[in-house]
C-alpha positions in Angstrom: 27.9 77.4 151.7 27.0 77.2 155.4 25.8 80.4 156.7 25.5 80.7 160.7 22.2 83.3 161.0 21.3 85.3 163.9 18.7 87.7 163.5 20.1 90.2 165.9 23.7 90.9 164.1 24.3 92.0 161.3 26.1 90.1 158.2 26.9 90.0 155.0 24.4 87.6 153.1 24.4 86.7 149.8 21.5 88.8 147.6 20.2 85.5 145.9 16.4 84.9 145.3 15.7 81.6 146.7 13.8 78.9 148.3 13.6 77.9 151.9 12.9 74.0 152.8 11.5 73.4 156.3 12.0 70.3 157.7 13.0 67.5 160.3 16.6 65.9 160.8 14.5 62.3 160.0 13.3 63.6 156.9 16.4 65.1 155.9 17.7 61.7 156.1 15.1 59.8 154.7 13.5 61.9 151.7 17.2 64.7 150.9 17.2 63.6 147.0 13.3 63.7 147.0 13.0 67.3 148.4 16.2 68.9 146.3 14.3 67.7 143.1 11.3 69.2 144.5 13.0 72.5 145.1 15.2 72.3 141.9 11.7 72.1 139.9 10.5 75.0 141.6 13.9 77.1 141.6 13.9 76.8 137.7 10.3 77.4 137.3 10.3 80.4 139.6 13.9 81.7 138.0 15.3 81.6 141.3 19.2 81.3 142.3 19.3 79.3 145.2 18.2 76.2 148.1 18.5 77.2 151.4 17.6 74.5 153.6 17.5 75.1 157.8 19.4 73.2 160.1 18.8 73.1 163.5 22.3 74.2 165.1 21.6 71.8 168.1 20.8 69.2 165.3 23.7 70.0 163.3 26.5 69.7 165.9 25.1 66.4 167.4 24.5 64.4 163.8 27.5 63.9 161.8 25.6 62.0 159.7 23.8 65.1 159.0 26.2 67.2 158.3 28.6 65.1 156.3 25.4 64.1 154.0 24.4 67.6 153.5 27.9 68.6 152.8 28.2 66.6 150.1 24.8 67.7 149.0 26.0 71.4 148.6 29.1 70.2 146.7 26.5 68.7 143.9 23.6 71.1 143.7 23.1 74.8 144.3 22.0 75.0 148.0 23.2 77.0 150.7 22.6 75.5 154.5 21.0 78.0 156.6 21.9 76.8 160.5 20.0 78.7 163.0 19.9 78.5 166.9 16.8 77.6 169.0 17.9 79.9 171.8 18.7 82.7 169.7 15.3 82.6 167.9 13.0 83.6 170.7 14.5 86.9 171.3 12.4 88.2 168.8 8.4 87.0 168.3 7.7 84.7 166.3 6.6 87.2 162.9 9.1 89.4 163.4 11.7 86.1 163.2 10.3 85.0 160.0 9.5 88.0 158.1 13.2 89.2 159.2 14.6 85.6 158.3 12.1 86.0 154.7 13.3 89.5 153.8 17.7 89.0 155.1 17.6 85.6 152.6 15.2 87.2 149.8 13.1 84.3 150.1 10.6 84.1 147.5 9.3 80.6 148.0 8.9 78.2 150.8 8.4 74.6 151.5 7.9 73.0 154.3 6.5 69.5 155.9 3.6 68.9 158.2 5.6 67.2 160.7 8.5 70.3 160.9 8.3 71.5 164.7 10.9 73.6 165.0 9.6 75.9 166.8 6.1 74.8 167.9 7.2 74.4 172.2 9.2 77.7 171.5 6.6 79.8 170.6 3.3 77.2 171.6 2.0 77.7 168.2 1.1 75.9 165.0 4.3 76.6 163.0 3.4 74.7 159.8 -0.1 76.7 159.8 1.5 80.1 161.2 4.3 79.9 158.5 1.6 78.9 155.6 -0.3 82.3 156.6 3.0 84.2 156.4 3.5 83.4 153.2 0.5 84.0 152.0 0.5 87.3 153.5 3.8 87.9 151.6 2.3 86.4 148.5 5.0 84.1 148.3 5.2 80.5 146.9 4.1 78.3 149.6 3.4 74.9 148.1 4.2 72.0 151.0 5.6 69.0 150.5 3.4 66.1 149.8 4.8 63.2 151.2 4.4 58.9 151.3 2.7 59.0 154.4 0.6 62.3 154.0 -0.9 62.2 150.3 -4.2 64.0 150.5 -7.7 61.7 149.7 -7.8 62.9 146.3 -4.3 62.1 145.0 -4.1 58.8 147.7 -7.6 57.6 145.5 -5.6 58.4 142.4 -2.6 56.3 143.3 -5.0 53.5 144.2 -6.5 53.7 140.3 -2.9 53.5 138.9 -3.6 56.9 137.3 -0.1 58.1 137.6 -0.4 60.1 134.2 -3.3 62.8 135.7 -1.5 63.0 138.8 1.5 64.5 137.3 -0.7 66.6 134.8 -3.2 67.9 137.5 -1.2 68.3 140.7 2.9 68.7 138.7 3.6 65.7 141.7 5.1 62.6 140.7 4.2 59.9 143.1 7.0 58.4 144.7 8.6 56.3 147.6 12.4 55.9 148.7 14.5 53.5 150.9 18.1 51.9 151.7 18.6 48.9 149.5 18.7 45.8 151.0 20.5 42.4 150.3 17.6 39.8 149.2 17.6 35.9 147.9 19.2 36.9 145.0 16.6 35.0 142.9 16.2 37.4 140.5 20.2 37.7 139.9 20.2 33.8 139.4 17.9 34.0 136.4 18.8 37.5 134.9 16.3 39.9 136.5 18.4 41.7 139.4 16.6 43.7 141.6 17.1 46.0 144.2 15.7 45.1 147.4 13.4 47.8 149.8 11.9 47.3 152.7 9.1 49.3 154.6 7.5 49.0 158.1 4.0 50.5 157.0 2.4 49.1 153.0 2.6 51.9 150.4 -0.3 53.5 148.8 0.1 51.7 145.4 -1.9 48.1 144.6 0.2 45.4 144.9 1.4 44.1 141.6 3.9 45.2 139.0 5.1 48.6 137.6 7.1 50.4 134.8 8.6 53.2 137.2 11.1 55.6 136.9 14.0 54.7 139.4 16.7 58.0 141.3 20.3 56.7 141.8 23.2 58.4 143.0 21.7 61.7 140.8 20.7 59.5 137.7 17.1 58.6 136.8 16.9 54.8 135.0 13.7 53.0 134.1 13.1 49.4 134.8 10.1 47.4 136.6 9.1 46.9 139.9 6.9 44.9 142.2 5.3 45.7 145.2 4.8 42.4 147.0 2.8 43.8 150.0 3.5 42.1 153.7 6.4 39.4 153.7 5.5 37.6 156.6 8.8 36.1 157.1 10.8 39.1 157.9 7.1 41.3 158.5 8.0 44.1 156.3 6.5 45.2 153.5 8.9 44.5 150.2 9.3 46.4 146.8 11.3 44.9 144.5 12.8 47.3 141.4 14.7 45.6 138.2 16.6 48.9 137.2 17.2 48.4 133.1 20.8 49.0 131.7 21.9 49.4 134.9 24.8 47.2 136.3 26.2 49.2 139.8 26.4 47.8 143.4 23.9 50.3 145.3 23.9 48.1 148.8 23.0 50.5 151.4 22.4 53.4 148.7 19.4 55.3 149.2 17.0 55.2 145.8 13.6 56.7 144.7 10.9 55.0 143.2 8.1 56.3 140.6 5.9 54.0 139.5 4.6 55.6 136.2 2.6 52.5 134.8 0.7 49.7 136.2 1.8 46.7 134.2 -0.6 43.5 135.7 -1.3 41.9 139.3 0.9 39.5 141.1 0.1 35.7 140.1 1.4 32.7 141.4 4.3 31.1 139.9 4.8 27.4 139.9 8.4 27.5 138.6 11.3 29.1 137.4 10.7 28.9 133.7 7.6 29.8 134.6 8.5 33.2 136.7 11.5 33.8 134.2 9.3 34.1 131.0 6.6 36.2 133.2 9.6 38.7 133.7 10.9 38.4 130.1 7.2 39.7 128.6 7.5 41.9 131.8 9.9 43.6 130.8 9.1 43.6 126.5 5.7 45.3 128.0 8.0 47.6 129.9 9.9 48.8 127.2 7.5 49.4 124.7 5.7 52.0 126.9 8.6 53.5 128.3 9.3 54.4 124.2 6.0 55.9 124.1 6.2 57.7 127.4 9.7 58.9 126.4 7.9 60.8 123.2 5.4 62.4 125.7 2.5 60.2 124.1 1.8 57.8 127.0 
């Protein structure tokens, strides 16, 4: 459902406890699957009955891209777009706006990113801090988003040791990264190892070298192995390279999410094929044999 909000009028909205996502257009685009699993975790743990996520109306009429992803979004999982206007927002101050917008939705938890500015030139204030101290006021679930390019020290040090296992068990936050697949050399395809191709302009966190992970297409988690090659210098982007196991689909130009759960061994130099194809071949036998033990929650 797309529900048009203005504080000033009155409306009908639906009585369902629910959580609010805050952020940009870009990360909309970028990070959608990463952030509904985030609230879908915290929906079910909370017992709550719905996603709202805020659009921008400005943002919303000028994007179809936007709008078509996120329509197909609502069609899949329970979330309910919440489209506001800029102009319409600062008739009311800034506390009265969201404690109106908290109480009208029944909002009981909130998320939100450190880059969401929504309202910052609005009201010339810190949003993402101002809304933090709302919630807190409010006693409401106000755990932000952690993403790629903002892990805190502690968790960035743990990603760096490969401790993937305490990072889940002390912060509930599975590392991850995401990008468009992109067409490669099609080496792997040629001896038996596909892999699906993603490129970044800035290096990940993780070591360079190769992982079991956990791999998020089109709504469906697979295992399979991945390598983060650092810097390419031929096209100067940094490449991760995921064979997805049991998996035979054409996902060009399909966004996926990567979780490295185990760091498997550093990159070496191969001086052949039959050299890299039986590297991949114990690769993957190593692979498999954890991802039995992980599956029985004993990893």
């Amino acid at each position: 459902m797309i529900i048009k909000y203005n504080p000033l009028l009155k409306k009908n909205i639906p009585n369902k406890k629910s959580i609010l996502l805050l952020t940009t257009k870009e990360q909309l685009l970028i990070n959608l699957d990463y952030f509904i699993d985030f609230a879908l975790a915290k929906k079910e743990k909370l017992n709550l009955e719905t996603i709202y996520i805020l659009i921008n109306l400005e943002d919303m009429n000028n994007s179809n891209i936007i709008s078509s992803v996120l329509n197909k979004k609502i069609e899949d999982y329970p979330i309910d777009i919440l489209v506001i206007s800029i102009n319409e927002s600062i008739l009311l101050d800034i506390y009265t706006y969201l404690l109106k917008l908290i109480n009208d939705f029944n909002i009981k938890a909130i998320s939100i990113t450190d880059d969401f500015t929504l309202f910052d030139n609005i009201y010339n204030k810190d949003i993402f801090s101002y809304i933090q101290l709302i919630a807190n006021d409010l006693n409401l679930d106000n755990k932000p988003f952690i993403l790629e390019s903002k892990l805190p020290v502690k968790i960035n040090a743990m990603v760096k040791e490969n401790d993937f296992k305490n990072i889940w068990k002390n912060y509930h936050f599975d590392y991850s990264f995401s990008e468009i697949v992109t067409h490669g050399k099609q080496l792997g395809r040629k001896i038996g190892f596909p892999t699906a191709n993603i490129y970044f302009n800035l290096p990940l966190v993780i070591n360079e070298g190769v992982f079991v992970c956990k791999v998020k297409v089109n709504h469906r988690y697979y295992f399979g192995m991945g390598c983060y090659m650092g810097l390419n210098s031929e096209i100067n982007k940094y490449v991760y390279e995921v064979n997805i196991f049991d998996f035979d689909q054409d996902i060009y130009n399909n966004l996926i999410i990567v979780y490295p759960i185990k760091f498997l061994r550093k990159n070496v130099k191969i001086k052949s094929i039959s050299e890299l194809t039986k590297l991949l071949k114990d690769d993957e036998e190593n692979s498999r044999i954890f991802i039995k033990e992980y599956e029985k929650g004993s990893w």
